[in-house]
PDBQT receptor file of N, H, CA, C and O in Angstrom, charges set to zero:
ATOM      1  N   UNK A   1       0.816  -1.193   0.000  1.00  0.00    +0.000 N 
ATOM      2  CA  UNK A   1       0.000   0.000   0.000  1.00  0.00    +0.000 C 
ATOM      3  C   UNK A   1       0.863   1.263   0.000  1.00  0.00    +0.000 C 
ATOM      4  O   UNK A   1       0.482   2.233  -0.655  1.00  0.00    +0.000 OA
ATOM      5  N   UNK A   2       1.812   1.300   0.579  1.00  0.00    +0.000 N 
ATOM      6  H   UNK A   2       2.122   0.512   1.110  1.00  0.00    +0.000 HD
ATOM      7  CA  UNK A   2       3.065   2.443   1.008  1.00  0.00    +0.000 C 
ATOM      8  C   UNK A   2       4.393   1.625  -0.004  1.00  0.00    +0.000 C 
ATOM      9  O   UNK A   2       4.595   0.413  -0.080  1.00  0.00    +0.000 OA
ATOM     10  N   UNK A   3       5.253   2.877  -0.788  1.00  0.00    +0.000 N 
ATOM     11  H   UNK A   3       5.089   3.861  -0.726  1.00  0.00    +0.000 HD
ATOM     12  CA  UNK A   3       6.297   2.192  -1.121  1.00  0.00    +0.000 C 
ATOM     13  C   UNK A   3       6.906   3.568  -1.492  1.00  0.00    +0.000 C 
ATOM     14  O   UNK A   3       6.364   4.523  -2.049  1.00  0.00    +0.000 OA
ATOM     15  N   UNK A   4       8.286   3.407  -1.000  1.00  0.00    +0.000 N 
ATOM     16  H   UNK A   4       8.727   2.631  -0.548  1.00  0.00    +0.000 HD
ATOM     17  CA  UNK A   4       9.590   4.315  -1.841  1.00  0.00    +0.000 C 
ATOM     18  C   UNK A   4       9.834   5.450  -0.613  1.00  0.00    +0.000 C 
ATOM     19  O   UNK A   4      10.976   5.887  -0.753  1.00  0.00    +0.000 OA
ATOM     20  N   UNK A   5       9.247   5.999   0.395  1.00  0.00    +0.000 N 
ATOM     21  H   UNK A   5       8.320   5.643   0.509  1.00  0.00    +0.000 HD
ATOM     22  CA  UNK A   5       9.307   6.861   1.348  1.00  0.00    +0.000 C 
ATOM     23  C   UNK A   5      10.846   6.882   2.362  1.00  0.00    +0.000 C 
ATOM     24  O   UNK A   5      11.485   5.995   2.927  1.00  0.00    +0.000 OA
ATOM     25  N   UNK A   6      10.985   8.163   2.248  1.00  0.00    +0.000 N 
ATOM     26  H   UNK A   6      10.465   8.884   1.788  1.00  0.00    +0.000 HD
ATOM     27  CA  UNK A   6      12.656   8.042   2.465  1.00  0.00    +0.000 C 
ATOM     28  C   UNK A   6      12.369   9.557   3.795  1.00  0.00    +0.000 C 
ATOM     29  O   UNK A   6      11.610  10.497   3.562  1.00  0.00    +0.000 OA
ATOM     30  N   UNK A   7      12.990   9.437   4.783  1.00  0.00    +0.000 N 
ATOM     31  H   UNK A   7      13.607   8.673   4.972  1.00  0.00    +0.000 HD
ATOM     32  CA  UNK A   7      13.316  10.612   5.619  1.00  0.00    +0.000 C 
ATOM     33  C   UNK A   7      13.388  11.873   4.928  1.00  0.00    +0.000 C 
ATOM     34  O   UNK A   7      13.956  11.927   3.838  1.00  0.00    +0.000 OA
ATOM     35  N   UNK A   8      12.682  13.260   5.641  1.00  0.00    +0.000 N 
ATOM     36  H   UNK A   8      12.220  13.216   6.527  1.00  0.00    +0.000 HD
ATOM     37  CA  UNK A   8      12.909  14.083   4.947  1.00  0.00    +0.000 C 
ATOM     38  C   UNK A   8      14.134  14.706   5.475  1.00  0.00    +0.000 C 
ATOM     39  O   UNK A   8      14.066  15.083   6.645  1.00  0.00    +0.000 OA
ATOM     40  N   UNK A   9      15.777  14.976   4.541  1.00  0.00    +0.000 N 
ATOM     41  H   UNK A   9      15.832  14.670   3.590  1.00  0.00    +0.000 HD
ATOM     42  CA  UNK A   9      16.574  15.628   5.809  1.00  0.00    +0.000 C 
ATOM     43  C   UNK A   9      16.267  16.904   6.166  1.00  0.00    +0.000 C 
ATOM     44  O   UNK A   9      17.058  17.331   7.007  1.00  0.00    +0.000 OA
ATOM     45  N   UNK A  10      15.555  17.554   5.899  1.00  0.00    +0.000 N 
ATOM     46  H   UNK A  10      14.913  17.207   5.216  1.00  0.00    +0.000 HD
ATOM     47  CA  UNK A  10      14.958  18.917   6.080  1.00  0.00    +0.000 C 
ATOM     48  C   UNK A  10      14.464  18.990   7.567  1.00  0.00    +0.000 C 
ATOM     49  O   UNK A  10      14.852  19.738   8.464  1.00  0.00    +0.000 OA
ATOM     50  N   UNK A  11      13.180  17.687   7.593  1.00  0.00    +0.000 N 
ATOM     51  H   UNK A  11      12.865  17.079   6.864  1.00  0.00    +0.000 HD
ATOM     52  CA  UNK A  11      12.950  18.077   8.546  1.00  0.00    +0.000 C 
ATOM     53  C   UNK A  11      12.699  17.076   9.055  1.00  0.00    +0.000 C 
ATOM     54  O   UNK A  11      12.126  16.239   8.358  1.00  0.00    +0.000 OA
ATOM     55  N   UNK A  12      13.018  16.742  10.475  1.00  0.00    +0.000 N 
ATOM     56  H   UNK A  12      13.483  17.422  11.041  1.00  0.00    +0.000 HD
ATOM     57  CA  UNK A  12      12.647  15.681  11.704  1.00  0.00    +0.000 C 
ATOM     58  C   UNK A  12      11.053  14.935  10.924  1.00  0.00    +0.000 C 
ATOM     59  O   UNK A  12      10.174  15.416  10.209  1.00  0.00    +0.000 OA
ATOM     60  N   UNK A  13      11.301  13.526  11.532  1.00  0.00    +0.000 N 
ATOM     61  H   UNK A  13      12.016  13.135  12.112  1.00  0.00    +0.000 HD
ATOM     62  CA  UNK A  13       9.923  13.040  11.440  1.00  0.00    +0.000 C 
ATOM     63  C   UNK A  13       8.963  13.315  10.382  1.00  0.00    +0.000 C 
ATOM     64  O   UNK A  13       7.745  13.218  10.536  1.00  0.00    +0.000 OA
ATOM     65  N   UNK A  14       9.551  13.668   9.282  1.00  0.00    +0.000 N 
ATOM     66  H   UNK A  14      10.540  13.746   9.157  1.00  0.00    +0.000 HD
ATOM     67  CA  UNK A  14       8.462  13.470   7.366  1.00  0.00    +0.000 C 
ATOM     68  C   UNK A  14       9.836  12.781   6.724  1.00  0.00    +0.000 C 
ATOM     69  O   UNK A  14      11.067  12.815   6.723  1.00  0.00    +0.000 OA
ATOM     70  N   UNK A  15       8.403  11.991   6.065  1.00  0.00    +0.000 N 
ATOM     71  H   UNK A  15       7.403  11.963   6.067  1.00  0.00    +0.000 HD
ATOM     72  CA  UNK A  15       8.602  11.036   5.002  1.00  0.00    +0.000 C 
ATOM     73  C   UNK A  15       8.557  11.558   3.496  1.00  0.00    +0.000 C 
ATOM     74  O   UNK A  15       7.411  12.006   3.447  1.00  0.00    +0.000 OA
ATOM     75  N   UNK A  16       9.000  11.724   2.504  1.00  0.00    +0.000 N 
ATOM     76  H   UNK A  16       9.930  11.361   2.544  1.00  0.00    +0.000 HD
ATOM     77  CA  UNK A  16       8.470  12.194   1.359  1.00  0.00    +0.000 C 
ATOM     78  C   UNK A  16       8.831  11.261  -0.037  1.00  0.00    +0.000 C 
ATOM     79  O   UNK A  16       9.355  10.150   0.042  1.00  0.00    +0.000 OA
ATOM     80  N   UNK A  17       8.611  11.647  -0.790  1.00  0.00    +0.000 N 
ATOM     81  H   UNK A  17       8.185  12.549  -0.854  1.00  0.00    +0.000 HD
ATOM     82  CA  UNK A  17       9.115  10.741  -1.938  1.00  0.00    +0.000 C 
ATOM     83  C   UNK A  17       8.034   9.760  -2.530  1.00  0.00    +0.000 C 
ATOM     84  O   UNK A  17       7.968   9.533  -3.738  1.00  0.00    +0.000 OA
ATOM     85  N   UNK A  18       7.176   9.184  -1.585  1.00  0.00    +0.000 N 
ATOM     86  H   UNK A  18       7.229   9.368  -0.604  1.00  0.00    +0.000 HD
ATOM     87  CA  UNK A  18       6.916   7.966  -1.783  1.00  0.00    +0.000 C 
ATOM     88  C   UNK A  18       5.448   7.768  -2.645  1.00  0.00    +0.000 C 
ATOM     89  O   UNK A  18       5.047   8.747  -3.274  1.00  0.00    +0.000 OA
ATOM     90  N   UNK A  19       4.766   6.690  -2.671  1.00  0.00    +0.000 N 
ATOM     91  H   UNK A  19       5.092   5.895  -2.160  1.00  0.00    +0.000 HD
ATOM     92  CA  UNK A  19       3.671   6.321  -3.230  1.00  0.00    +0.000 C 
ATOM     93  C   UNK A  19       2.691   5.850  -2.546  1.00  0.00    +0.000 C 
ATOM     94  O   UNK A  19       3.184   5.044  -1.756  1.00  0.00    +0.000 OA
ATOM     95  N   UNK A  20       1.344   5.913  -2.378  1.00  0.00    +0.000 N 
ATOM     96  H   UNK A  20       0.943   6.568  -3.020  1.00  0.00    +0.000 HD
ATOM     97  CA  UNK A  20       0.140   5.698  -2.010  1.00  0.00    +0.000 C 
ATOM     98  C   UNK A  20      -0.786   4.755  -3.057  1.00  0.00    +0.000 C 
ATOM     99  O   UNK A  20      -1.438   5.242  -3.981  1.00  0.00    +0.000 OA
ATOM    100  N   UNK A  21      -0.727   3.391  -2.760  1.00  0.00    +0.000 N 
ATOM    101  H   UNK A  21      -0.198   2.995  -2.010  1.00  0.00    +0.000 HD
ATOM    102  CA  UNK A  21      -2.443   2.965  -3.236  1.00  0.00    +0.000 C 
ATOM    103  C   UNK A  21      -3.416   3.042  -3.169  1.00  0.00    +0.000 C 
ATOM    104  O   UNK A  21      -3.609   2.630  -2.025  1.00  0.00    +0.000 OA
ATOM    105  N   UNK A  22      -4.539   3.342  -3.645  1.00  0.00    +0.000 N 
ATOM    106  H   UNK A  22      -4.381   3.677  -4.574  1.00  0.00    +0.000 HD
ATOM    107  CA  UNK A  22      -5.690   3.129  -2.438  1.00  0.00    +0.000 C 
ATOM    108  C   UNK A  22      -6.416   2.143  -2.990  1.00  0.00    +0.000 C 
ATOM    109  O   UNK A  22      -6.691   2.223  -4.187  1.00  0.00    +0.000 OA
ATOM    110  N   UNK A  23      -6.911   0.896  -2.116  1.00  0.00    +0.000 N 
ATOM    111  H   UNK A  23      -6.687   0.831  -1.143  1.00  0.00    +0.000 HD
ATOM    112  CA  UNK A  23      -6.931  -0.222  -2.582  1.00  0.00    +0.000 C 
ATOM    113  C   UNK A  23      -8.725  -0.192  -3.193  1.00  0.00    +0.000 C 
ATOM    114  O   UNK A  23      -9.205  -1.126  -3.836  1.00  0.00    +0.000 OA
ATOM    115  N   UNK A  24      -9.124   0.459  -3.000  1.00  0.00    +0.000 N 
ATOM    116  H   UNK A  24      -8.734   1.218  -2.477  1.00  0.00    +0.000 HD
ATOM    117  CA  UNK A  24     -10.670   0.288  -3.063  1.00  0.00    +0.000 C 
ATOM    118  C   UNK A  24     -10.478   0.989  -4.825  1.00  0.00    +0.000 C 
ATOM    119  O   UNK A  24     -10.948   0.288  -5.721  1.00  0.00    +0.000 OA
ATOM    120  N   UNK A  25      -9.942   2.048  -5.142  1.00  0.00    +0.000 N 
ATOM    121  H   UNK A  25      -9.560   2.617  -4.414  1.00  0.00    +0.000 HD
ATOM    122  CA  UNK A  25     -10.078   2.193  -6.932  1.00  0.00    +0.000 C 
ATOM    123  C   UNK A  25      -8.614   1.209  -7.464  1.00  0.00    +0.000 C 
ATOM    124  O   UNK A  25      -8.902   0.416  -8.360  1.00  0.00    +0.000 OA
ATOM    125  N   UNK A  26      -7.431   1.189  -7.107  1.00  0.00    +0.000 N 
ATOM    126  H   UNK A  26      -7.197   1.833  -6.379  1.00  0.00    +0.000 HD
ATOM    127  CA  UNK A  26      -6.102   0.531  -7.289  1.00  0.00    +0.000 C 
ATOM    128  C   UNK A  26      -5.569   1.898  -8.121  1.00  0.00    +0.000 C 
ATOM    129  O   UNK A  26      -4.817   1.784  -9.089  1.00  0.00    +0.000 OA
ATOM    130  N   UNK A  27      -6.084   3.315  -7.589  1.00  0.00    +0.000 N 
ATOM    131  H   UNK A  27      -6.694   3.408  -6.803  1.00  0.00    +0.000 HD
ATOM    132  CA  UNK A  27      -5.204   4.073  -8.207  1.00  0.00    +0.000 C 
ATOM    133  C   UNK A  27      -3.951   4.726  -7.326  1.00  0.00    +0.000 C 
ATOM    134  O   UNK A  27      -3.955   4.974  -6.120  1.00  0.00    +0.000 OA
ATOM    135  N   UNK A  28      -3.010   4.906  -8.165  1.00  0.00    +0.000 N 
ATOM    136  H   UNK A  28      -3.006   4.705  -9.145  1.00  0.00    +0.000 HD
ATOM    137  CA  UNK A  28      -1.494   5.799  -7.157  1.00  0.00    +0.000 C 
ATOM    138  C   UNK A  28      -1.316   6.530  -7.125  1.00  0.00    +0.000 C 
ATOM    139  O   UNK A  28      -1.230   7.108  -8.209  1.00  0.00    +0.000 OA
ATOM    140  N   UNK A  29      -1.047   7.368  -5.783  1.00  0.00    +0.000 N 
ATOM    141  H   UNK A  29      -1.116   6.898  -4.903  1.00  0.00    +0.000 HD
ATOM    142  CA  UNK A  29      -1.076   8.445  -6.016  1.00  0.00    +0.000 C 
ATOM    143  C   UNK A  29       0.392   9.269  -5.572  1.00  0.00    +0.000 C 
ATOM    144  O   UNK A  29       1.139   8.460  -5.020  1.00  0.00    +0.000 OA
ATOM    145  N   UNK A  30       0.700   9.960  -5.616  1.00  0.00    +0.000 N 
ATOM    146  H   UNK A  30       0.093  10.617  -6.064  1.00  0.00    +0.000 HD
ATOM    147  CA  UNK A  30       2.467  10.222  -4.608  1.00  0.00    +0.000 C 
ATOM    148  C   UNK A  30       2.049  10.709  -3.645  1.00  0.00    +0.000 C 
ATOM    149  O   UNK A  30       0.942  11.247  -3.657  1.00  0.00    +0.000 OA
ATOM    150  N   UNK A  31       2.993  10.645  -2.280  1.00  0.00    +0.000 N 
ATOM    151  H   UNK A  31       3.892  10.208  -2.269  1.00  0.00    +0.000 HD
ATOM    152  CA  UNK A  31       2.349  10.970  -0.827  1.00  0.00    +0.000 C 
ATOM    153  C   UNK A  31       3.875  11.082   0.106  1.00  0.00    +0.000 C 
ATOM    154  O   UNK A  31       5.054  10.853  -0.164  1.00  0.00    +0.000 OA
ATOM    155  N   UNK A  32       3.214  11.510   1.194  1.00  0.00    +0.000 N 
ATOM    156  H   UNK A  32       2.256  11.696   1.413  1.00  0.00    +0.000 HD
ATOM    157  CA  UNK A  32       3.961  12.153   2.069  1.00  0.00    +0.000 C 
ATOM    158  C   UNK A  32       3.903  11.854   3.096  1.00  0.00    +0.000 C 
ATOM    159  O   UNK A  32       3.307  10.796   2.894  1.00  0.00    +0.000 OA
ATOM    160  N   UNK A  33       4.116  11.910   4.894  1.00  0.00    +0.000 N 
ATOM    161  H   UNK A  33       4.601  12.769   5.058  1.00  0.00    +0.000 HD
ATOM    162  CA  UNK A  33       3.840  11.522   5.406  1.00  0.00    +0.000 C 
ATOM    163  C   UNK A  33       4.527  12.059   6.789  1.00  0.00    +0.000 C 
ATOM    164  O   UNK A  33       5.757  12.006   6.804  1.00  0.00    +0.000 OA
ATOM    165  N   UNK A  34       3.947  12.512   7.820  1.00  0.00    +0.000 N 
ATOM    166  H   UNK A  34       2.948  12.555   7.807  1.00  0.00    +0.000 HD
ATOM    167  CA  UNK A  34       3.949  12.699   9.138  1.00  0.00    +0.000 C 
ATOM    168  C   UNK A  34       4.303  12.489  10.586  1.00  0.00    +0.000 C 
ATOM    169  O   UNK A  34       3.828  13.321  11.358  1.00  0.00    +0.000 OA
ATOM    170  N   UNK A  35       4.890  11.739  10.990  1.00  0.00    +0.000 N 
ATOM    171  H   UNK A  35       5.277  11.063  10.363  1.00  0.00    +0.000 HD
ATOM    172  CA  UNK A  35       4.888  11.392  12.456  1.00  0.00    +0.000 C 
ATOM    173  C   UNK A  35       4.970  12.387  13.686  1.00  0.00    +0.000 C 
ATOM    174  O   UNK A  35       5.900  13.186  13.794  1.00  0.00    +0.000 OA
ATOM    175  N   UNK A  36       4.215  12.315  14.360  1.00  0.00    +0.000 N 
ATOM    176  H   UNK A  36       3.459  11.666  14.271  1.00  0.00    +0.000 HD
ATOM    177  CA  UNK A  36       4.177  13.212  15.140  1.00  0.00    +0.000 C 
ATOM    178  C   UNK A  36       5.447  12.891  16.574  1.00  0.00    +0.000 C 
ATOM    179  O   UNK A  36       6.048  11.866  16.898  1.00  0.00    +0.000 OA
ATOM    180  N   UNK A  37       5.445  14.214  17.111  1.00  0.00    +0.000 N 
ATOM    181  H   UNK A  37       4.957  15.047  16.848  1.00  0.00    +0.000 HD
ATOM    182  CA  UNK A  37       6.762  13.593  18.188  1.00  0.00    +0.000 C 
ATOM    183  C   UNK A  37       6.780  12.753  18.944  1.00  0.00    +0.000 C 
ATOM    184  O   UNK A  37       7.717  11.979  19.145  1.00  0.00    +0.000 OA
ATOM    185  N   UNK A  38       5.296  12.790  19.710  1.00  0.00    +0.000 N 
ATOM    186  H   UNK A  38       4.535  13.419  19.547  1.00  0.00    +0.000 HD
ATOM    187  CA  UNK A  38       5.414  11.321  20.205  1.00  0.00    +0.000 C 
ATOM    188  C   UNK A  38       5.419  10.133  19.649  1.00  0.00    +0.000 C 
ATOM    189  O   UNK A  38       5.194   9.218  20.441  1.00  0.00    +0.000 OA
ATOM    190  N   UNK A  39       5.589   9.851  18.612  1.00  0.00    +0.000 N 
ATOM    191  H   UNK A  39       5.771  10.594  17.969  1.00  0.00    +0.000 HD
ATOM    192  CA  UNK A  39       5.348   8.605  17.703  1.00  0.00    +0.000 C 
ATOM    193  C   UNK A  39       3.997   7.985  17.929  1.00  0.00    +0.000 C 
ATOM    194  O   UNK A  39       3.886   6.771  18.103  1.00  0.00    +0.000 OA
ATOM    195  N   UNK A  40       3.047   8.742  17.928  1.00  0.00    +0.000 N 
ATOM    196  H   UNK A  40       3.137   9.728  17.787  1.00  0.00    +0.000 HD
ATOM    197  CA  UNK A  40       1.906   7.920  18.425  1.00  0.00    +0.000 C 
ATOM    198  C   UNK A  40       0.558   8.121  17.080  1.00  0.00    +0.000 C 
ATOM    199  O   UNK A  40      -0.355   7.323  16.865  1.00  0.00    +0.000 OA
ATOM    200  N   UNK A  41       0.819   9.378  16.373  1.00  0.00    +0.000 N 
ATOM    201  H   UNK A  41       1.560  10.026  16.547  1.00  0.00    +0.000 HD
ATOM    202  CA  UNK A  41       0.240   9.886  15.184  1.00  0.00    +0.000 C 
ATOM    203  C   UNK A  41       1.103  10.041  13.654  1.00  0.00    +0.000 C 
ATOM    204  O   UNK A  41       1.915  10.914  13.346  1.00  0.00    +0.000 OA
ATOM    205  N   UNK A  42       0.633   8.913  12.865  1.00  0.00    +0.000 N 
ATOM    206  H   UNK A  42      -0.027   8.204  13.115  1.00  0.00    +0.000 HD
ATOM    207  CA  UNK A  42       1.008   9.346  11.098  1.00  0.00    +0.000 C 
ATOM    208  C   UNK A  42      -0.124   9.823  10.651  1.00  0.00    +0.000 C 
ATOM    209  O   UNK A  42      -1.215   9.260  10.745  1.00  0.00    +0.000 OA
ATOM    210  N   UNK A  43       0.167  11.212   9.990  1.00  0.00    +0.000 N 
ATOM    211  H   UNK A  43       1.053  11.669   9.914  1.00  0.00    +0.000 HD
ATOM    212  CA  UNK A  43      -0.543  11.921   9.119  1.00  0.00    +0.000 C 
ATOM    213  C   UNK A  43       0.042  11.391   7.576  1.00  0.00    +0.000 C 
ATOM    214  O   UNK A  43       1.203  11.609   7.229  1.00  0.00    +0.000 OA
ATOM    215  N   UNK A  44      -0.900  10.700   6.760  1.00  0.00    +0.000 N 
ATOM    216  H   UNK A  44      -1.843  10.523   7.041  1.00  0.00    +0.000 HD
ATOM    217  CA  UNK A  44       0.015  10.830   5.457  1.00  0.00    +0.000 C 
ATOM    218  C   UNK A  44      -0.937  11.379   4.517  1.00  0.00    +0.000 C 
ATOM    219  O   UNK A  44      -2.098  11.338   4.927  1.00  0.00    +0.000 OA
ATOM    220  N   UNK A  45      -0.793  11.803   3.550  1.00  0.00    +0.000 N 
ATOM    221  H   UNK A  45       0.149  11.837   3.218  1.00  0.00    +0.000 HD
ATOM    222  CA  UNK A  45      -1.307  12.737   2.589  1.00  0.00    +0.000 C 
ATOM    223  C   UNK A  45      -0.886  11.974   0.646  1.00  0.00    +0.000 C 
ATOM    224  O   UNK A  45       0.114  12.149  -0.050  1.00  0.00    +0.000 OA
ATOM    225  N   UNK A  46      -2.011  11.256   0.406  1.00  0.00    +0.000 N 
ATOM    226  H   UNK A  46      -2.823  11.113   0.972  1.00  0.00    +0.000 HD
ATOM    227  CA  UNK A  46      -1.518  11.132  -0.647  1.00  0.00    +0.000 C 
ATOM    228  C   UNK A  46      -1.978  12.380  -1.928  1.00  0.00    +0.000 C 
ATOM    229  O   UNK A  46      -2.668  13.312  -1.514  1.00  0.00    +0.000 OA
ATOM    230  N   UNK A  47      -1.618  12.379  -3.348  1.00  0.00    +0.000 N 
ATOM    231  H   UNK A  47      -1.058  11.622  -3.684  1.00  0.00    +0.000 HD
ATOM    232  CA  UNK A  47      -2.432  13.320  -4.048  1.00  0.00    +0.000 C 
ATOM    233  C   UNK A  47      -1.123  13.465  -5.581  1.00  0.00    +0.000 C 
ATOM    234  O   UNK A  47       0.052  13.331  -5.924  1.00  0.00    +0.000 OA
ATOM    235  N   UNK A  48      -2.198  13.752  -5.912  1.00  0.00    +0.000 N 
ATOM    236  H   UNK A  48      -3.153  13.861  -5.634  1.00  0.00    +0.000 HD
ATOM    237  CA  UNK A  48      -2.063  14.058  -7.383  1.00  0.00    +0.000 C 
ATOM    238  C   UNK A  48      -1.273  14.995  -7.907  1.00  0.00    +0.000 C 
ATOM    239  O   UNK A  48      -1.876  16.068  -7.912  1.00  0.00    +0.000 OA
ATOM    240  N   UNK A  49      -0.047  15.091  -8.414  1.00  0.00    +0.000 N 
ATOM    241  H   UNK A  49       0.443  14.220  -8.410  1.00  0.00    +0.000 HD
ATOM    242  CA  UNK A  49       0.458  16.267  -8.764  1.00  0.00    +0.000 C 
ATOM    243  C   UNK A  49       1.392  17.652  -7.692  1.00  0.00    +0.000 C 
ATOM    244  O   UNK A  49       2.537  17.986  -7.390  1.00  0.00    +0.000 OA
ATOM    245  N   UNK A  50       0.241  17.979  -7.504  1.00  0.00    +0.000 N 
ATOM    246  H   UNK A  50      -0.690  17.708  -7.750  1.00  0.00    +0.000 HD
ATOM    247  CA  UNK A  50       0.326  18.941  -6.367  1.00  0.00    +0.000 C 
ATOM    248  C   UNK A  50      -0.555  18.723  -4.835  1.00  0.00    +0.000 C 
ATOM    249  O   UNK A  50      -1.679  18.257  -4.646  1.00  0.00    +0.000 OA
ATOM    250  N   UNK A  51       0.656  19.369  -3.683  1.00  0.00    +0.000 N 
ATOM    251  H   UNK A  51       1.568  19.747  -3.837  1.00  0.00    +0.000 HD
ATOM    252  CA  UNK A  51       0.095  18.230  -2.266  1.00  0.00    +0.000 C 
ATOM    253  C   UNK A  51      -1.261  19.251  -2.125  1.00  0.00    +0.000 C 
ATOM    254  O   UNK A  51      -1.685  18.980  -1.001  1.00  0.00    +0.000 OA
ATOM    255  N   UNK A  52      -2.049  20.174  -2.645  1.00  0.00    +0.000 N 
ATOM    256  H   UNK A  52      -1.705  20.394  -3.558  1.00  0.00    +0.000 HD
ATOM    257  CA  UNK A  52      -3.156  20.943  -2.207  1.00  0.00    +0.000 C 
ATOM    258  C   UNK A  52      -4.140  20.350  -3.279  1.00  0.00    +0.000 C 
ATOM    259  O   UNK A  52      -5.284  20.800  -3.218  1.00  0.00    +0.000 OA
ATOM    260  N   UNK A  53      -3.851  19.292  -4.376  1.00  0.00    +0.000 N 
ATOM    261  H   UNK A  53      -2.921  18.926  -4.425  1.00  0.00    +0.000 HD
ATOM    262  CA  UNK A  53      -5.145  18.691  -4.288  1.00  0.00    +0.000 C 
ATOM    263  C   UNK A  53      -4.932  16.907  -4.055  1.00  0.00    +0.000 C 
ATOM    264  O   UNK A  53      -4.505  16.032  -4.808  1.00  0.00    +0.000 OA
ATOM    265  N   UNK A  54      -5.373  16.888  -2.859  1.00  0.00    +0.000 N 
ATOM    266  H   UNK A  54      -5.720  17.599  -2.248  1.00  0.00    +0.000 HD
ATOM    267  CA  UNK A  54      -5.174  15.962  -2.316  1.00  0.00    +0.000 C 
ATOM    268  C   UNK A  54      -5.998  15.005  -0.580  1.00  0.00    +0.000 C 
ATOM    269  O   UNK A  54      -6.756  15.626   0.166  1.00  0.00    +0.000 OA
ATOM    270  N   UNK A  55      -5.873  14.542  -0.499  1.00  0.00    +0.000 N 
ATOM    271  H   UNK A  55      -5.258  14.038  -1.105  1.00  0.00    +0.000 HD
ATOM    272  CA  UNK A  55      -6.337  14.097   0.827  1.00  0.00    +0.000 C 
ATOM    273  C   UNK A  55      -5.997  13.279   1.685  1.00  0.00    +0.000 C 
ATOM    274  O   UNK A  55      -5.742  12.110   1.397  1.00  0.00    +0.000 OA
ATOM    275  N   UNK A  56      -5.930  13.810   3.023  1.00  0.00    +0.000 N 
ATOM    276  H   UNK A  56      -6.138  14.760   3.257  1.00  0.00    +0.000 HD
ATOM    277  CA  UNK A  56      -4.987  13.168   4.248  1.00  0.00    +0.000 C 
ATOM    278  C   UNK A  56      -5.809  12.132   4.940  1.00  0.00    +0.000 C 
ATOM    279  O   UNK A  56      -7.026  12.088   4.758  1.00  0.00    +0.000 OA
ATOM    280  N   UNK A  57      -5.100  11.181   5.837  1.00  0.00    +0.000 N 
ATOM    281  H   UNK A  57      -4.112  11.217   5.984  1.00  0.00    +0.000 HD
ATOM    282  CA  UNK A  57      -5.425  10.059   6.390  1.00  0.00    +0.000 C 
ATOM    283  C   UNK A  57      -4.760  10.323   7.645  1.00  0.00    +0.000 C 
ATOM    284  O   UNK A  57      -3.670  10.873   7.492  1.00  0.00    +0.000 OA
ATOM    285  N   UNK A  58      -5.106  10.085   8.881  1.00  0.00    +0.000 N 
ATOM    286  H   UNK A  58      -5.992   9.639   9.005  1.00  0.00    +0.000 HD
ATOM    287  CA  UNK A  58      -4.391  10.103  10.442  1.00  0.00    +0.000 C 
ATOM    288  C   UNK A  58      -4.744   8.887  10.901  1.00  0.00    +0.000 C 
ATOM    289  O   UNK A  58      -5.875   8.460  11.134  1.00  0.00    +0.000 OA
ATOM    290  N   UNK A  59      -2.919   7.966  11.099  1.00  0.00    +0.000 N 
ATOM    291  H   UNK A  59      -2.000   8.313  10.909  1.00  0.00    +0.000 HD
ATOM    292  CA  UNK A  59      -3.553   6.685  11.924  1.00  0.00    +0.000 C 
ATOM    293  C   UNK A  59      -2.953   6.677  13.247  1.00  0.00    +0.000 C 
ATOM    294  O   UNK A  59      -1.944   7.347  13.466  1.00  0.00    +0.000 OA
ATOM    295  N   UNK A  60      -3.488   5.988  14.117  1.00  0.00    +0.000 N 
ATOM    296  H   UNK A  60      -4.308   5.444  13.939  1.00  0.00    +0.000 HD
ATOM    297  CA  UNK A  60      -2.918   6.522  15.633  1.00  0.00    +0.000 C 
ATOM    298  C   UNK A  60      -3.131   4.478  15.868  1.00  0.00    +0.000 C 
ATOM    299  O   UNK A  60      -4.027   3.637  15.805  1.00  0.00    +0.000 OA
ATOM    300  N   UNK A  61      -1.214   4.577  16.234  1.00  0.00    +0.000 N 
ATOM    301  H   UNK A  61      -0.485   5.260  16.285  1.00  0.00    +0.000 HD
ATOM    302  CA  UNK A  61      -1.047   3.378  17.095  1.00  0.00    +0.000 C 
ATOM    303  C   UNK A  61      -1.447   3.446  18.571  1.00  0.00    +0.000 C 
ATOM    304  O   UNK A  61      -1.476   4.244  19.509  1.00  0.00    +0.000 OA
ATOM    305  N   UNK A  62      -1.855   1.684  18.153  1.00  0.00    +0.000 N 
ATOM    306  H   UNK A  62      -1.832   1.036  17.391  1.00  0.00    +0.000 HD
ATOM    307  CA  UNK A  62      -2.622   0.866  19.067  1.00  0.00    +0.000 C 
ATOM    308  C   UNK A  62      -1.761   0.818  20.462  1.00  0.00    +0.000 C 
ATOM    309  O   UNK A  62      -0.674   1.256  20.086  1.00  0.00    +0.000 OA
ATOM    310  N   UNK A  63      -1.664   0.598  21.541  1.00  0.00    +0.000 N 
ATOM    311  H   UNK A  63      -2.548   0.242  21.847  1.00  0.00    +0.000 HD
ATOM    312  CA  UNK A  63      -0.799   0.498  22.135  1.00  0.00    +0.000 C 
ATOM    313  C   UNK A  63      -0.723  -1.234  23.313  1.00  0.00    +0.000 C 
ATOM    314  O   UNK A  63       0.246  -1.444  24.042  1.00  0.00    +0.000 OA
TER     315      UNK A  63
């Protein structure tokens, strides 16, 4: 579902680079991705082209 996402060195805790499936159409989209400081929240954002048309997902580990 996630593939190619590499550290951003810019900045602490983002992911960028990478690719998004979404399994319900099987379309790809490029995406980005979040961790928050506590490691307890990924925001990832997949989208088309440009990251403002696009739409985010927040998953929060189980503990």
């Amino acid at each position: 579902m996630l593939k190619g996402f590499k550290a951003d060195p810019k900045h602490d805790n983002e992911f960028i680079g990478g690719t998004v499936l979404d399994p319900l159409s099987g379309n790809v989209y490029k995406g980005k991705a979040k961790l928050n400081p506590s490691g307890k929240r990924l925001t990832m954002r997949g989208y088309i082209d440009v990251s403002v048309l696009g739409r985010s997902t927040t998953w929060i580990r189980a503990d």
